[in-house]
N, CA, C, O and CB atoms as a CASP TS submission, in Angstrom:
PFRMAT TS
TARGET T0000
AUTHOR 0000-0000-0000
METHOD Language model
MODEL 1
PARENT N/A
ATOM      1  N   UNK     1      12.336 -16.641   0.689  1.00  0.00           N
ATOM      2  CA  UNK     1      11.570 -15.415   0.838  1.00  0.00           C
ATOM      3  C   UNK     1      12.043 -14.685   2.093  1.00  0.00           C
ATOM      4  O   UNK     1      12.390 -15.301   3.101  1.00  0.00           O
ATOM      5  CB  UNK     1      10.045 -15.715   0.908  1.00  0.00           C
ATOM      6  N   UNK     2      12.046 -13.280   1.994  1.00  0.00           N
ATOM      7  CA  UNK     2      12.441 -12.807   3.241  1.00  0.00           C
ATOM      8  C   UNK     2      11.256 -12.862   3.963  1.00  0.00           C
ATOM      9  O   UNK     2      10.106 -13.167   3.646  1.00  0.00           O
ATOM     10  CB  UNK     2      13.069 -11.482   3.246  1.00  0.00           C
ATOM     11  N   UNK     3      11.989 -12.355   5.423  1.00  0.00           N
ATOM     12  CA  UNK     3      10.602 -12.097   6.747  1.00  0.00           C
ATOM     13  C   UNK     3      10.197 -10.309   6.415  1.00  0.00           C
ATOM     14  O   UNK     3       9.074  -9.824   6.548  1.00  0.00           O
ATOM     15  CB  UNK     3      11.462 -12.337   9.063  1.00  0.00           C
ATOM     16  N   UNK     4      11.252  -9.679   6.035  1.00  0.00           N
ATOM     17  CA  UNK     4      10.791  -7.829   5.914  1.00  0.00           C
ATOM     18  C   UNK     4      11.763  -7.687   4.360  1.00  0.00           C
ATOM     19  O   UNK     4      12.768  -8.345   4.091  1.00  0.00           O
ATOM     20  CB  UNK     4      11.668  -6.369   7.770  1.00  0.00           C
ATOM     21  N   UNK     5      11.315  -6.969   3.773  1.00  0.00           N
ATOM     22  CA  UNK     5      11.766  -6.348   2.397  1.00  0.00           C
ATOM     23  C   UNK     5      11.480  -5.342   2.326  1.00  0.00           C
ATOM     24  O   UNK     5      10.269  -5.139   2.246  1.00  0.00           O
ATOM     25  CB  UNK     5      11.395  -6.786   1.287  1.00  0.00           C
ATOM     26  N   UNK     6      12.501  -4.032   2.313  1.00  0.00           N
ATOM     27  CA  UNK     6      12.009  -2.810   1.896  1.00  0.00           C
ATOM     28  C   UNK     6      13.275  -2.283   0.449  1.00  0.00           C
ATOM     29  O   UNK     6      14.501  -2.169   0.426  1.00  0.00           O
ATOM     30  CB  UNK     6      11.947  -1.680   3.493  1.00  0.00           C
ATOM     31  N   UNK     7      12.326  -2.105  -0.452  1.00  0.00           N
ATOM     32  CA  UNK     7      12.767  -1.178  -1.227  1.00  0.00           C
ATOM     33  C   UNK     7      12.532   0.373  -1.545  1.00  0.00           C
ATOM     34  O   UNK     7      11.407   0.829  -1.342  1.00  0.00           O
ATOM     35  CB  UNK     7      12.616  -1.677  -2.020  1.00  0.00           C
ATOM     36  N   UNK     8      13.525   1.187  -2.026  1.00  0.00           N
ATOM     37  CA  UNK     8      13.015   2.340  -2.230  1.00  0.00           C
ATOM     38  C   UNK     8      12.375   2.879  -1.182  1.00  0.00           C
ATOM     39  O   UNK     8      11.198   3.183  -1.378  1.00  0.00           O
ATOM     40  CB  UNK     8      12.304   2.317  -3.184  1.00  0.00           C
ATOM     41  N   UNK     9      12.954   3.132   0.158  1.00  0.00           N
ATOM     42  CA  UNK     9      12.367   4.024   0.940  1.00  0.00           C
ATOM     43  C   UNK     9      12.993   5.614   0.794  1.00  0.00           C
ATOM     44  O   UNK     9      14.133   5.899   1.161  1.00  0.00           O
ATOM     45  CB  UNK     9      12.496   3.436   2.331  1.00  0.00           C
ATOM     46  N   UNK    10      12.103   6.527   0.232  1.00  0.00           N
ATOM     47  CA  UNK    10      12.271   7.737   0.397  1.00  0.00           C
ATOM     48  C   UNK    10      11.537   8.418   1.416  1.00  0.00           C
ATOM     49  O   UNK    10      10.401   8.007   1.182  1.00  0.00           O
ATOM     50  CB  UNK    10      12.110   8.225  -0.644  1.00  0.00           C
ATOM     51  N   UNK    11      11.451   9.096   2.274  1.00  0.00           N
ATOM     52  CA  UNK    11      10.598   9.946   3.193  1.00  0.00           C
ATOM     53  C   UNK    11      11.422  11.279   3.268  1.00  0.00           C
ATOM     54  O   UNK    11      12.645  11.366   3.380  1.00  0.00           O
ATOM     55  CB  UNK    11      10.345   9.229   4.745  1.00  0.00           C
ATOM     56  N   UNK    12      10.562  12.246   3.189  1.00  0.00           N
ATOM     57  CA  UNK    12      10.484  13.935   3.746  1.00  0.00           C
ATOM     58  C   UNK    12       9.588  14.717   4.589  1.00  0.00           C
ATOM     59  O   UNK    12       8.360  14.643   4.548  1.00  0.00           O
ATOM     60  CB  UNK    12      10.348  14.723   2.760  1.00  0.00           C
ATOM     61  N   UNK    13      10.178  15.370   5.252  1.00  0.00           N
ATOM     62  CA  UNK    13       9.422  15.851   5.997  1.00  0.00           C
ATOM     63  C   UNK    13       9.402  17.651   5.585  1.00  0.00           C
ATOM     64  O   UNK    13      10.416  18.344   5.509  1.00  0.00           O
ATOM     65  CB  UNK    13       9.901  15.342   7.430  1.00  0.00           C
ATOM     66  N   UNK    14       7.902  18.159   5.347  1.00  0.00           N
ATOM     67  CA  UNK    14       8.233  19.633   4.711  1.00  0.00           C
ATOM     68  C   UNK    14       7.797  20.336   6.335  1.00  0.00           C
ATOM     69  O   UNK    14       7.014  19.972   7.211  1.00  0.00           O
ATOM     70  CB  UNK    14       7.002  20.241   2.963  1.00  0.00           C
ATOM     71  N   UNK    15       8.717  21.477   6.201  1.00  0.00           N
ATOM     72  CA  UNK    15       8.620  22.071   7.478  1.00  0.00           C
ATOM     73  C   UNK    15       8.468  23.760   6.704  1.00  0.00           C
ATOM     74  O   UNK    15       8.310  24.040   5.515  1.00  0.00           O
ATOM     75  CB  UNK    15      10.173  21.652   8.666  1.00  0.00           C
ATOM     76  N   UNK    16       8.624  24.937   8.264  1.00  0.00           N
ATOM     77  CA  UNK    16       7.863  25.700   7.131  1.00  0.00           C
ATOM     78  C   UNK    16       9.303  26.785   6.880  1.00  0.00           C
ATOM     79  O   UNK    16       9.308  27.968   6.539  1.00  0.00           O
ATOM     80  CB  UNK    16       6.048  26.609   7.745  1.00  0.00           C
ATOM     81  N   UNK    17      10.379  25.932   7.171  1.00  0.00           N
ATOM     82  CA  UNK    17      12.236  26.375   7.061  1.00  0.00           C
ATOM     83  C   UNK    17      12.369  25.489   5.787  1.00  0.00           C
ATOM     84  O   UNK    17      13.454  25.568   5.209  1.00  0.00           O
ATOM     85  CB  UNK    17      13.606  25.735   8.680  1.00  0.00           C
ATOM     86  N   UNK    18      11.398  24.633   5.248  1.00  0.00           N
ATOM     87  CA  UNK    18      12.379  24.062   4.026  1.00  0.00           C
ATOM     88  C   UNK    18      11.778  22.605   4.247  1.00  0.00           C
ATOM     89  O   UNK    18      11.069  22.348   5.220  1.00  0.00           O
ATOM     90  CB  UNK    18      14.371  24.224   4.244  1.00  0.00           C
ATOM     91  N   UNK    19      12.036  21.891   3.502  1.00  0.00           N
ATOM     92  CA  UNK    19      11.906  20.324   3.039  1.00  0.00           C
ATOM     93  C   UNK    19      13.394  19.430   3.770  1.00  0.00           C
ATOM     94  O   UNK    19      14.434  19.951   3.366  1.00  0.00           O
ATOM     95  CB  UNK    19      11.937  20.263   0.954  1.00  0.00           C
ATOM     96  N   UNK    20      13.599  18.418   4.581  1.00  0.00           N
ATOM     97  CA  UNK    20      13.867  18.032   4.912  1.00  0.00           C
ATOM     98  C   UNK    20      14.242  15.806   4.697  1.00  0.00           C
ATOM     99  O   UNK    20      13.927  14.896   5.464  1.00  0.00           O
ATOM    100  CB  UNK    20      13.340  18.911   5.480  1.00  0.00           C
ATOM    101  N   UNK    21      14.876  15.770   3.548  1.00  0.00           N
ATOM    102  CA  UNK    21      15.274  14.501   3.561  1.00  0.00           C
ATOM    103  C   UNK    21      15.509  13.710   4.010  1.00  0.00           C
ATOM    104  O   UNK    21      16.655  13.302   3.824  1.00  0.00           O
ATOM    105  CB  UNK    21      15.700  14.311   3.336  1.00  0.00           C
ATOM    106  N   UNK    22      14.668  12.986   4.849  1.00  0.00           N
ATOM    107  CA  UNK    22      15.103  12.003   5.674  1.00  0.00           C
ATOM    108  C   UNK    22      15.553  10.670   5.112  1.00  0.00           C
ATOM    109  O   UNK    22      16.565  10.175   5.608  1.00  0.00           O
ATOM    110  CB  UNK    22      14.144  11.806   6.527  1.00  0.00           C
ATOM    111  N   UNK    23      15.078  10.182   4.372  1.00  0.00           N
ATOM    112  CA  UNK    23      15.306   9.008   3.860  1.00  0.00           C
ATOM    113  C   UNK    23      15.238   8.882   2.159  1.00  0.00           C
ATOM    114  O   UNK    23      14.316   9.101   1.374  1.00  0.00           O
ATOM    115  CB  UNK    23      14.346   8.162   4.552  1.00  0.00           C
ATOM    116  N   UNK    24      16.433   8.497   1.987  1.00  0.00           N
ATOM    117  CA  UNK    24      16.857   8.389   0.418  1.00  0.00           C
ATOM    118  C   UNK    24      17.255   7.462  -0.478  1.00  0.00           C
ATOM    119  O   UNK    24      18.382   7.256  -0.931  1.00  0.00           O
ATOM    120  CB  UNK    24      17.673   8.973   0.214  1.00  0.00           C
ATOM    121  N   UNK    25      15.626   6.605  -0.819  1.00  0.00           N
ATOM    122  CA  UNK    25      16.117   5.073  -1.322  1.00  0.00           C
ATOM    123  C   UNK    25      16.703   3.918   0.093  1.00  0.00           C
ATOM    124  O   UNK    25      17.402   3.059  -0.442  1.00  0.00           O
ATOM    125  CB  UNK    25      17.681   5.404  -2.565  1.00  0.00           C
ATOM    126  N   UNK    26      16.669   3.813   0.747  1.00  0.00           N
ATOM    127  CA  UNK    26      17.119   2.433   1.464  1.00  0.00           C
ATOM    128  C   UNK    26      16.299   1.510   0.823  1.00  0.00           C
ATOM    129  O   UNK    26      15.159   1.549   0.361  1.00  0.00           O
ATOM    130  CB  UNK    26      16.918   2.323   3.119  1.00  0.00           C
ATOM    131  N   UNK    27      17.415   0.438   0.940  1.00  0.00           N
ATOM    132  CA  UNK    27      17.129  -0.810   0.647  1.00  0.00           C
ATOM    133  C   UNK    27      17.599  -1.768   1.430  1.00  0.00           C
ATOM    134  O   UNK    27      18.811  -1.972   1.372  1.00  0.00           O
ATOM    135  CB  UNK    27      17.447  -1.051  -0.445  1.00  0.00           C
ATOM    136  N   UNK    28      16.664  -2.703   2.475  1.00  0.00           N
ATOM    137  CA  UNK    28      16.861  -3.683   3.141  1.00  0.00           C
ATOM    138  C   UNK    28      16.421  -5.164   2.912  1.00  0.00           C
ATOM    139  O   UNK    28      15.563  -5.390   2.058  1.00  0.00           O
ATOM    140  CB  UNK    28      16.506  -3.295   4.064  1.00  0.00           C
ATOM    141  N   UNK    29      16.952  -6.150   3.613  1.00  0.00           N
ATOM    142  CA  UNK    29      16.035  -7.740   3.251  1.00  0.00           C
ATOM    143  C   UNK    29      16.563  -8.317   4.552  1.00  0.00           C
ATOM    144  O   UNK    29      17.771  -8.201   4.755  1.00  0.00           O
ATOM    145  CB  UNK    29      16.556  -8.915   1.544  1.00  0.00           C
ATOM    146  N   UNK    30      15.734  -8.985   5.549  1.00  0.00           N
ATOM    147  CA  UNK    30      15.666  -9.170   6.731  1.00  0.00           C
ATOM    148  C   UNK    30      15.311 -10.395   6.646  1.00  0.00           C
ATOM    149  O   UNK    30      14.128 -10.381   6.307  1.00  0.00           O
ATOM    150  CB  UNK    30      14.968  -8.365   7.439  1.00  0.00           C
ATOM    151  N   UNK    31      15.869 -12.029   6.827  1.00  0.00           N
ATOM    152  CA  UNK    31      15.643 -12.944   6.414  1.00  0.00           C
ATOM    153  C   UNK    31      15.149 -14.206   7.494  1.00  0.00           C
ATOM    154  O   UNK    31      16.124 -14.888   7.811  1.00  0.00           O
ATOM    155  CB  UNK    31      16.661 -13.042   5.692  1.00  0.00           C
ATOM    156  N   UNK    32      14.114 -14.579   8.004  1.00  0.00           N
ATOM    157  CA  UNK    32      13.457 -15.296   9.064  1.00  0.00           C
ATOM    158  C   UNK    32      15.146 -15.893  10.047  1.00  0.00           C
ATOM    159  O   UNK    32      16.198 -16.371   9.622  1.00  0.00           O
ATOM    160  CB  UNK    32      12.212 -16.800   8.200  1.00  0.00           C
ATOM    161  N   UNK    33      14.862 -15.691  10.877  1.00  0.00           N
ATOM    162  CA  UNK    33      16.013 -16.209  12.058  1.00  0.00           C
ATOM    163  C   UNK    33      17.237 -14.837  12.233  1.00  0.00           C
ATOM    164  O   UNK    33      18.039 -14.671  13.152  1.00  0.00           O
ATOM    165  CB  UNK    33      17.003 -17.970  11.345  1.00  0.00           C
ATOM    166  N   UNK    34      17.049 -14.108  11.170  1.00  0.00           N
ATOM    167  CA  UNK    34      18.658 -13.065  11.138  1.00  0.00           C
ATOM    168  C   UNK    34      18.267 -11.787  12.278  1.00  0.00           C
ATOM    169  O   UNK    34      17.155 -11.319  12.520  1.00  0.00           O
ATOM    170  CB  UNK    34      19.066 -12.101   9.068  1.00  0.00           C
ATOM    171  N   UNK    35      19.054 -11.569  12.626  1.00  0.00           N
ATOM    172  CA  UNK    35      18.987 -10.259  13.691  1.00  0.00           C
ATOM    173  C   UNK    35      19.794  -8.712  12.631  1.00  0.00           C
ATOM    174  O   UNK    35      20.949  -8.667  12.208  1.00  0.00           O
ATOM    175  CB  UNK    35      20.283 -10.809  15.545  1.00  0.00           C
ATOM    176  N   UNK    36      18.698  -7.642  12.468  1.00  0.00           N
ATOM    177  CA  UNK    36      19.653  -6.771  11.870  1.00  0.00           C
ATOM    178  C   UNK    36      19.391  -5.315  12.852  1.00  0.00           C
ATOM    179  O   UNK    36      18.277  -4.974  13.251  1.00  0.00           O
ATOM    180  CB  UNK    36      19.331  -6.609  10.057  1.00  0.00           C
ATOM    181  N   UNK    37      20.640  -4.585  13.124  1.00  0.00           N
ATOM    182  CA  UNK    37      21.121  -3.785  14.106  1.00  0.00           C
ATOM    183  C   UNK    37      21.343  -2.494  12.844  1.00  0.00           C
ATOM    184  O   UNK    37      21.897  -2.562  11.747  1.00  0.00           O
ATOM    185  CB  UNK    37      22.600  -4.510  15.088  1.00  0.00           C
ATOM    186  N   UNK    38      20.633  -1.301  13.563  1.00  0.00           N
ATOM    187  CA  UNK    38      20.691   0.148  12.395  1.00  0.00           C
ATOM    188  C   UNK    38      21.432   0.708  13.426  1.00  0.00           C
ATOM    189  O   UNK    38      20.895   0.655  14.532  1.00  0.00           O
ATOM    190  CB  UNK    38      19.073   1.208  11.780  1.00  0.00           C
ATOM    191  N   UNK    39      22.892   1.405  13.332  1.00  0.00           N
ATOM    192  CA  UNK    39      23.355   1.878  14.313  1.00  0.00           C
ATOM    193  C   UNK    39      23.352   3.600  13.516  1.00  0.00           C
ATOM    194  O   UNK    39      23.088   3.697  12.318  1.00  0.00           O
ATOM    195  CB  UNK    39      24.823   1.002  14.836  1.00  0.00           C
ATOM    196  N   UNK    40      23.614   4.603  14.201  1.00  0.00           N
ATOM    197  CA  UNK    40      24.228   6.083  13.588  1.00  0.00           C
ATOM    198  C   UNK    40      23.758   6.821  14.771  1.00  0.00           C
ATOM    199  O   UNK    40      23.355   6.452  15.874  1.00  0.00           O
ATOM    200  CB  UNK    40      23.547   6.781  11.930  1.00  0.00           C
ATOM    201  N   UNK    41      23.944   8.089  14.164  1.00  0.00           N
ATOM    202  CA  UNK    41      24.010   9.207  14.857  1.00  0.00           C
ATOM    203  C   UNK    41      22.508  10.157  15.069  1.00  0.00           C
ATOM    204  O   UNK    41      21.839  10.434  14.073  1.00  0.00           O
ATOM    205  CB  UNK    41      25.106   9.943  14.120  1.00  0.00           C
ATOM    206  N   UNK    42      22.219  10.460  16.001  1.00  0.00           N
ATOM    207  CA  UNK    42      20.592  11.008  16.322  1.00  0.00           C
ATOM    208  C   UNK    42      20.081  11.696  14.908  1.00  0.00           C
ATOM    209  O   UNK    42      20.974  12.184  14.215  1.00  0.00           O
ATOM    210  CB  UNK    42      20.524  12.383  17.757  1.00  0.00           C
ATOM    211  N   UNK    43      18.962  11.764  14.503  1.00  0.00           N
ATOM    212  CA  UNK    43      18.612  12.299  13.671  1.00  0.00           C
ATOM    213  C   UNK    43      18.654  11.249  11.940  1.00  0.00           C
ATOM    214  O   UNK    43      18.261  11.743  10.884  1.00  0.00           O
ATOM    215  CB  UNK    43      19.439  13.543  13.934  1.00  0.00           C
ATOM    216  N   UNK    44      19.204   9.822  12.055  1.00  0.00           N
ATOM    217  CA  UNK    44      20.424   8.952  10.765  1.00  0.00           C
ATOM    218  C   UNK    44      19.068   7.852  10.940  1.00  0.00           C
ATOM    219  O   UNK    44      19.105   6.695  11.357  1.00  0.00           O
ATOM    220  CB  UNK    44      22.766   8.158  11.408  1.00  0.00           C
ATOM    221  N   UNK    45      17.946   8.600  10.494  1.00  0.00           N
ATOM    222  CA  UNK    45      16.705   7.661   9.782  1.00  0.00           C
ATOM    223  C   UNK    45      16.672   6.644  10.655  1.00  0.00           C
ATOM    224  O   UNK    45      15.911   5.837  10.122  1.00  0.00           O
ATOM    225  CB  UNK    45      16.918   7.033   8.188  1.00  0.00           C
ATOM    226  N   UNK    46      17.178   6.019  12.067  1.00  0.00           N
ATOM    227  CA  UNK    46      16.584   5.275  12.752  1.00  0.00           C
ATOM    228  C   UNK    46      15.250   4.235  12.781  1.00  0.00           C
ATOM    229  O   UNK    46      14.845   3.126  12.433  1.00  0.00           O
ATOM    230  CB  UNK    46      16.565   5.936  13.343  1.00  0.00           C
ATOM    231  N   UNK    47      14.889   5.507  13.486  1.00  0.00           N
ATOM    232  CA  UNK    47      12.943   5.454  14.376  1.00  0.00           C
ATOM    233  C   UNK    47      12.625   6.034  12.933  1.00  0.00           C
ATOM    234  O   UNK    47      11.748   5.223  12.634  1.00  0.00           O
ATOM    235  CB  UNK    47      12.266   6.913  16.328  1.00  0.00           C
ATOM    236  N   UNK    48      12.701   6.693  12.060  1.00  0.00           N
ATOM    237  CA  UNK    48      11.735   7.154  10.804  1.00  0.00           C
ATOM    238  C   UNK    48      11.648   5.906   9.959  1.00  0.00           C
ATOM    239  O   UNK    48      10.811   5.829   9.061  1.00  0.00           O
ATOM    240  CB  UNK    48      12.373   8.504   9.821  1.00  0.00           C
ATOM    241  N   UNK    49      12.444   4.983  10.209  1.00  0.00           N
ATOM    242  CA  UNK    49      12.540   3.509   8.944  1.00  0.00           C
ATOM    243  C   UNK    49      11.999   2.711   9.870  1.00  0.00           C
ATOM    244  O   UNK    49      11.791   1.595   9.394  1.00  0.00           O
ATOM    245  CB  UNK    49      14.272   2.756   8.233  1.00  0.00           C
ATOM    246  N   UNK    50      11.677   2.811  11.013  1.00  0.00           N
ATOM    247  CA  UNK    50      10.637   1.942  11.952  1.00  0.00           C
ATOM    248  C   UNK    50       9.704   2.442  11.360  1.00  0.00           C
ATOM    249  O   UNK    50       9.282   1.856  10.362  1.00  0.00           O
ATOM    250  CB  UNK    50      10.524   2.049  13.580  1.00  0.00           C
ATOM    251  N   UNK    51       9.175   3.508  11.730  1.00  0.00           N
ATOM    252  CA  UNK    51       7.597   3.926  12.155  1.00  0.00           C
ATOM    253  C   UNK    51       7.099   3.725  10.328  1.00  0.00           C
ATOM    254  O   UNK    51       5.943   3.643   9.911  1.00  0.00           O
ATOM    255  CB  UNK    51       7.365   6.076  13.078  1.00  0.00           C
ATOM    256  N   UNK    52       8.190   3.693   9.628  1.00  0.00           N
ATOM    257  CA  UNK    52       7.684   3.591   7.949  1.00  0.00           C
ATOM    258  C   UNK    52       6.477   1.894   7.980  1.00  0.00           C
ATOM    259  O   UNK    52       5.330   1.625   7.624  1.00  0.00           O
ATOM    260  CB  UNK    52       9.710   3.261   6.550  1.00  0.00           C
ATOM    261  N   UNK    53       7.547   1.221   8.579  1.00  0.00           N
ATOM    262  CA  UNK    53       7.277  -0.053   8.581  1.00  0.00           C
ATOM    263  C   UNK    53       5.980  -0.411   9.455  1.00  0.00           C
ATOM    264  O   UNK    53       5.217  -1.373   9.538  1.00  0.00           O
ATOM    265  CB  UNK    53       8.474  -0.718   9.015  1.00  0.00           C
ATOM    266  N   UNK    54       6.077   0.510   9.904  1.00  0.00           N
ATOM    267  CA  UNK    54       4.496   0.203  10.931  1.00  0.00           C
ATOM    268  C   UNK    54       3.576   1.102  10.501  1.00  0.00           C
ATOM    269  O   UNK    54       2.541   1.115  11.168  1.00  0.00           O
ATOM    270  CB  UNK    54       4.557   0.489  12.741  1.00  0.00           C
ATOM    271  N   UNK    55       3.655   2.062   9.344  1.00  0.00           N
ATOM    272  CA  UNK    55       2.896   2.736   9.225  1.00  0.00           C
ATOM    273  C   UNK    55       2.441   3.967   9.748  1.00  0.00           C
ATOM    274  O   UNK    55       1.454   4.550   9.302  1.00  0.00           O
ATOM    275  CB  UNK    55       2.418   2.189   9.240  1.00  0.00           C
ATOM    276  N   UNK    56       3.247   4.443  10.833  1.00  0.00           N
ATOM    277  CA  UNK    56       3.237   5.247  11.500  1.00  0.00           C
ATOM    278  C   UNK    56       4.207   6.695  11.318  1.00  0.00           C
ATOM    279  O   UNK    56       4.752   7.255  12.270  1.00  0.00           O
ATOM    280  CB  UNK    56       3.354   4.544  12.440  1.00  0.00           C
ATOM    281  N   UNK    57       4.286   7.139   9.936  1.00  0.00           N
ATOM    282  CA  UNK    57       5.000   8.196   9.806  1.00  0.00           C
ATOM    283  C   UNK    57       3.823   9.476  10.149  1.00  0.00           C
ATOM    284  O   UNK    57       2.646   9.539   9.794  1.00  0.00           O
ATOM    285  CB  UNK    57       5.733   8.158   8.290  1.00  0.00           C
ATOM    286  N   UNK    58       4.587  10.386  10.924  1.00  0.00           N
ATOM    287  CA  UNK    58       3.549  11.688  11.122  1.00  0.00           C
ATOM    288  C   UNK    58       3.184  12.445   9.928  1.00  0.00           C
ATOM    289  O   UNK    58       4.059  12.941   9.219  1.00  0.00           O
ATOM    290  CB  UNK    58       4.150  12.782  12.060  1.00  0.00           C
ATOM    291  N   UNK    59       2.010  12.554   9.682  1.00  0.00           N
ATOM    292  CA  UNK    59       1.965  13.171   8.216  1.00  0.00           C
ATOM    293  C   UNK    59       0.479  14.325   8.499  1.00  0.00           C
ATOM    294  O   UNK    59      -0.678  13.905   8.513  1.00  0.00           O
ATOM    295  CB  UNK    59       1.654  11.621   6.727  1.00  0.00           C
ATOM    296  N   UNK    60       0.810  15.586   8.673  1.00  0.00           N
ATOM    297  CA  UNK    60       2.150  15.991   8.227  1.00  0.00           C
ATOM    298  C   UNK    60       2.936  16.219   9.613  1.00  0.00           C
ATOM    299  O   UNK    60       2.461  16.379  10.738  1.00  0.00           O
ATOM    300  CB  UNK    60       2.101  17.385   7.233  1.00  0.00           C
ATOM    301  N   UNK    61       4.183  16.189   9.226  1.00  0.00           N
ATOM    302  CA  UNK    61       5.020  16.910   8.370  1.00  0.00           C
ATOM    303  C   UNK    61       5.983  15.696   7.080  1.00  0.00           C
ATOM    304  O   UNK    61       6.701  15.761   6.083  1.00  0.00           O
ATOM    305  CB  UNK    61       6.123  17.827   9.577  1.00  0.00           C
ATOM    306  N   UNK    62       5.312  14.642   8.048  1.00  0.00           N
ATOM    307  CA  UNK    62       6.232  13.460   6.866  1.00  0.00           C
ATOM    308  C   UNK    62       5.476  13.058   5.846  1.00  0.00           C
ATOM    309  O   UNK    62       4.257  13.174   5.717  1.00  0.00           O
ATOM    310  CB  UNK    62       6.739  11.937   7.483  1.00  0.00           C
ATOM    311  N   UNK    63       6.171  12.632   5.206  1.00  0.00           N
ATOM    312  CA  UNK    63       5.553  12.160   3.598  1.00  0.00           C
ATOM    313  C   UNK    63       6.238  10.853   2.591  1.00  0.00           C
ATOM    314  O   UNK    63       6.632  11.094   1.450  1.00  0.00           O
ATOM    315  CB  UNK    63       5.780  13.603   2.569  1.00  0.00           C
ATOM    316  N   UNK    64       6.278  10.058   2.941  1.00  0.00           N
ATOM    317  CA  UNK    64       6.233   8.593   2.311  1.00  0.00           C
ATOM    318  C   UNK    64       6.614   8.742   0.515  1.00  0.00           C
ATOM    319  O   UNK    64       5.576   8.880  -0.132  1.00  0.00           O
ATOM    320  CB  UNK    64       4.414   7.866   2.604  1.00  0.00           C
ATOM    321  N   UNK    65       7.689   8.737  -0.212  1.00  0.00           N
ATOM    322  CA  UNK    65       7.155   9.684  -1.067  1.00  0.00           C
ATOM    323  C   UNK    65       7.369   8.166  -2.581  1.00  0.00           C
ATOM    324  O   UNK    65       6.925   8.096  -3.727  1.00  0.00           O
ATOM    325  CB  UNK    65       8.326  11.621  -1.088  1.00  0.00           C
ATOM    326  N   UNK    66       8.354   7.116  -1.646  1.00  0.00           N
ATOM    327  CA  UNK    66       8.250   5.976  -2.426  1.00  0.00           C
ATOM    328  C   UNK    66       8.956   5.103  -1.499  1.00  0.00           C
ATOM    329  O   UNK    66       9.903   5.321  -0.743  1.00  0.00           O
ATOM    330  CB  UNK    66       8.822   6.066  -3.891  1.00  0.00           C
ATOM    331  N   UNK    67       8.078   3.773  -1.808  1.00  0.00           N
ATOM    332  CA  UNK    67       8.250   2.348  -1.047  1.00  0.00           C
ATOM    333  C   UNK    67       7.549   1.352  -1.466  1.00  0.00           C
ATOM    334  O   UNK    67       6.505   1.433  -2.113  1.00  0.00           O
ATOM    335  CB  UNK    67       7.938   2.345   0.293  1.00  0.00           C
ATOM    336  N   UNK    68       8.321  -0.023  -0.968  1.00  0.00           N
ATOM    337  CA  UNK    68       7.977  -1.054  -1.183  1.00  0.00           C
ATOM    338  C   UNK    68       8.616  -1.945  -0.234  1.00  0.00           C
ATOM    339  O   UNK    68       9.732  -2.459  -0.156  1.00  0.00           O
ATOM    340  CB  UNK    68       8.117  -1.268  -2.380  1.00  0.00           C
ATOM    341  N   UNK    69       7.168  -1.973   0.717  1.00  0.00           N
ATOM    342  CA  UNK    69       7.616  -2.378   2.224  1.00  0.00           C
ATOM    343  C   UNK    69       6.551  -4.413   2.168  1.00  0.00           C
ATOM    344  O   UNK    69       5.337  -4.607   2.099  1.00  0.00           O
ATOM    345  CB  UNK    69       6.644  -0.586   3.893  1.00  0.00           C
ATOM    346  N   UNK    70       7.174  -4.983   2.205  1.00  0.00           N
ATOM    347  CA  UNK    70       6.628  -6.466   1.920  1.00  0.00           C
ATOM    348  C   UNK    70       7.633  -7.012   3.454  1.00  0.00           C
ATOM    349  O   UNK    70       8.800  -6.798   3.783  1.00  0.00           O
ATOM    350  CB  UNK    70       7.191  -7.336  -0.114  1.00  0.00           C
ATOM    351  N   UNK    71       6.074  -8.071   4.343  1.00  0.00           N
ATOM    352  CA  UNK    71       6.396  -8.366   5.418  1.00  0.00           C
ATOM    353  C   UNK    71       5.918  -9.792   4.899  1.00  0.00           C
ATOM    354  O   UNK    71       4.775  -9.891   4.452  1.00  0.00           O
ATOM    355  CB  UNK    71       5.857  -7.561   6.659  1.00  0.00           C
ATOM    356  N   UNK    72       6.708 -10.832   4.942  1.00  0.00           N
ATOM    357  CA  UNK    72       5.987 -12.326   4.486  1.00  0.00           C
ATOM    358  C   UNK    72       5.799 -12.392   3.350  1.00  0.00           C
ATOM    359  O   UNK    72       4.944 -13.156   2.901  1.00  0.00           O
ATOM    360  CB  UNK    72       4.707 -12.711   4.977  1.00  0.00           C
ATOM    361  N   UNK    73       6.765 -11.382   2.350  1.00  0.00           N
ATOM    362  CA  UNK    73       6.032 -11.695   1.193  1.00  0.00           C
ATOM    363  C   UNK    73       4.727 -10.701   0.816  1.00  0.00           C
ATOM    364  O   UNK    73       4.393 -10.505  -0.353  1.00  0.00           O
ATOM    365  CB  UNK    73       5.583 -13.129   1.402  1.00  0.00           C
ATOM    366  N   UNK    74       4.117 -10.169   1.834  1.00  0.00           N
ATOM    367  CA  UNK    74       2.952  -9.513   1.288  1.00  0.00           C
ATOM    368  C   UNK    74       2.808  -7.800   1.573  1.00  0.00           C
ATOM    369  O   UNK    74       2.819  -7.404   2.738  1.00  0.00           O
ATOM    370  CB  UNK    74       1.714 -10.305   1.932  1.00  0.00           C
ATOM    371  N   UNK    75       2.692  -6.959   0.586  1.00  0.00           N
ATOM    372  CA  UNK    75       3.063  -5.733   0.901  1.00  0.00           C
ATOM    373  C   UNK    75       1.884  -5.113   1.925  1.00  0.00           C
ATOM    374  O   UNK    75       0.677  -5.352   1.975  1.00  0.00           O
ATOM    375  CB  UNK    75       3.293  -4.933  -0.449  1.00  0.00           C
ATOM    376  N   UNK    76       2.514  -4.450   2.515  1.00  0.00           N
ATOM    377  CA  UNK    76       2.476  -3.463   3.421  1.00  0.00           C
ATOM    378  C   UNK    76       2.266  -2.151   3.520  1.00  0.00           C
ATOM    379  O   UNK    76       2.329  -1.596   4.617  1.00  0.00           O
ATOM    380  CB  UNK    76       3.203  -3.503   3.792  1.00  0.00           C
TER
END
């Protein structure tokens, strides 16, 4: 079993210039003892695939729009 499982993370953020894609389907599996490192460029879904995981997306302007976030096995 993993320690974090995310499927299908989509998030957007609607602004009042347009809709904004932040996140399109990721799919991760984070497995008890493994270390995993998100590297890119400012703005490259970072801190938005954190704060998903904690629940903490700003809404609005963000919007969760599909996921399947399981910590231990138990969703989230």
């Amino acid at each position: 079993m993993s320690l974090l499982e995310i499927n299908d993370l989509v998030i957007e953020f609607r602004t009042d210039t347009g809709v904004v894609h932040a996140v399109n389907g990721l799919d991760l599996s984070i497995d008890e003892g493994e270390t995993l490192g998100l590297g890119g460029e400012t703005g490259a879904v970072k801190t938005t695939t954190a704060l998903s995981v904690l629940g903490l997306v700003p809404s609005p302007p963000g919007h969760i729009l599909s996921a399947t976030i399981r910590y231990k096995g138990e969703e989230i």
